[in-house]
C-alpha positions as CSV (number, residue, x, y, z in Angstrom):
1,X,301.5,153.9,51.8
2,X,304.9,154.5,52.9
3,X,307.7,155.1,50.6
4,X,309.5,151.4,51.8
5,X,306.5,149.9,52.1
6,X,307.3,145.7,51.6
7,X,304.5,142.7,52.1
8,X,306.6,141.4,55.0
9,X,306.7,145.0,57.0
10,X,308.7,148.6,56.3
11,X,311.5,149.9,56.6
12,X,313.8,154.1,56.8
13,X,316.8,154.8,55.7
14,X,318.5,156.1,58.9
15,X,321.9,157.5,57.6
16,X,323.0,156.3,54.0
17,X,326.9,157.3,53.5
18,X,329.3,156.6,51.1
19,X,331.0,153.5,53.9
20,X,327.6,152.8,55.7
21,X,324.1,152.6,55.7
22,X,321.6,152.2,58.4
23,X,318.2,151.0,58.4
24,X,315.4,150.5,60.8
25,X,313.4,147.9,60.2
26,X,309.5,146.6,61.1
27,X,308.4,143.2,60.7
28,X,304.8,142.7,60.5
29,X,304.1,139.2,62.7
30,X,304.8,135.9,61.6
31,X,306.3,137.6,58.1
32,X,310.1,136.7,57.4
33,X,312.4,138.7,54.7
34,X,313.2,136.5,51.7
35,X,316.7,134.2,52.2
36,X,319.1,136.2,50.0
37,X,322.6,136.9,50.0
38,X,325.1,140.1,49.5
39,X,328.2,139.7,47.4
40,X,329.4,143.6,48.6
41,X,328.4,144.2,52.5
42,X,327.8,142.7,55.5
43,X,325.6,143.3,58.1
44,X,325.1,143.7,61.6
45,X,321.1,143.2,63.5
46,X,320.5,144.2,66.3
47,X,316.9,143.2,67.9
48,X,315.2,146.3,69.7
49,X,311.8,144.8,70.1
50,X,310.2,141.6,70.1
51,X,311.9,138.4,69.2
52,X,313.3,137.1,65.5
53,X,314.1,134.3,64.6
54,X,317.4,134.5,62.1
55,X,318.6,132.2,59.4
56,X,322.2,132.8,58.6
57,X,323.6,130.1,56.0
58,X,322.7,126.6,58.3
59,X,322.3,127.8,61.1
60,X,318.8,128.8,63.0
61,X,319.3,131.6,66.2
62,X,316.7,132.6,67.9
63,X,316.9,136.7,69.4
64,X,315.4,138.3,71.9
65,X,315.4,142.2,72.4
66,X,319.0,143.3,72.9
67,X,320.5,141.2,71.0
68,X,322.3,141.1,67.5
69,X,323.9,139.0,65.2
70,X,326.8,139.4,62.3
71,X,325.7,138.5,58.5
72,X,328.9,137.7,56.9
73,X,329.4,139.2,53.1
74,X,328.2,136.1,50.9
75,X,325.6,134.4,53.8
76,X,322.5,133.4,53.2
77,X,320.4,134.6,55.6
78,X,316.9,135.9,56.5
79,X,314.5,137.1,59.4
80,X,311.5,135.6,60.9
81,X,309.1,137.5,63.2
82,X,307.7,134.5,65.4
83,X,305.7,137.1,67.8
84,X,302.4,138.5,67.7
85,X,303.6,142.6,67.4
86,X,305.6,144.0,65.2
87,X,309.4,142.8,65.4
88,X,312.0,145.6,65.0
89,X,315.6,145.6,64.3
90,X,318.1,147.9,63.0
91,X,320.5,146.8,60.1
92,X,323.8,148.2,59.6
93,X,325.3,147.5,56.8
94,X,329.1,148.0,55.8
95,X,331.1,147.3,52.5
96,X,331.3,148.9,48.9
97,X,327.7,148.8,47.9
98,X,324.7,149.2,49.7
99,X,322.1,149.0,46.7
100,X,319.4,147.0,46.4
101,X,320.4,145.5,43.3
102,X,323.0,143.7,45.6
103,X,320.4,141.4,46.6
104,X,320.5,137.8,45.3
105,X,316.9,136.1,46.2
106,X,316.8,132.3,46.8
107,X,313.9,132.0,48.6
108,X,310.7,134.1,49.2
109,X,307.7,133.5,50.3
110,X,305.4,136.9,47.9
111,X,307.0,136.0,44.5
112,X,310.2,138.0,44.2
113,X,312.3,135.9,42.9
């Protein structure tokens, strides 16, 4: 079992610094994150394979490889892996805190809440 091992997919910690973190992520198909927010980073996603289907506040985008999106501090947003492979994306996330504890759940779909 890997060490960030979650039911929707994985994830590493690709550089963790004091005014960044990085993460690459894999999203197992038809599995989406839970819709949270962040009250102390943003984010950026950028696709690198497959396609996602992103959630950020009211709006619904749909990305293909190549492509990324802004999460805003305070959006509500989440990822959807419409595809039949694995979806992966890398996060980067800047701000004052990159913890999980910084993660407000609305919505998920494995109990977290």
């Amino acid at each position: 079992m890997r060490e960030n091992e979650r039911p929707w997919g994985h994830y590493e910690v690709l550089s963790d610094e004091k005014d960044h973190k990085v993460k690459r992520l894999i999203v197992y198909p038809m599995q989406r994150l839970s819709l949270q927010r962040h009250q102390h980073r943003n984010e950026h996603w950028l696709i690198v394979h497959g396609d996602a289907v992103v959630t950020c506040n009211e709006r619904e985008i749909h990305l293909r490889s190549g492509e990324s999106i802004d999460i805003p501090c305070g959006a509500f947003h989440r990822i959807f892996n419409p595809g039949k492979e694995n979806m992966i994306f890398i996060e980067i996330q800047t701000g004052d805190s990159f913890g999980e504890d910084d993660i407000e759940r609305v919505e998920d779909d494995y109990g977290r809440i």
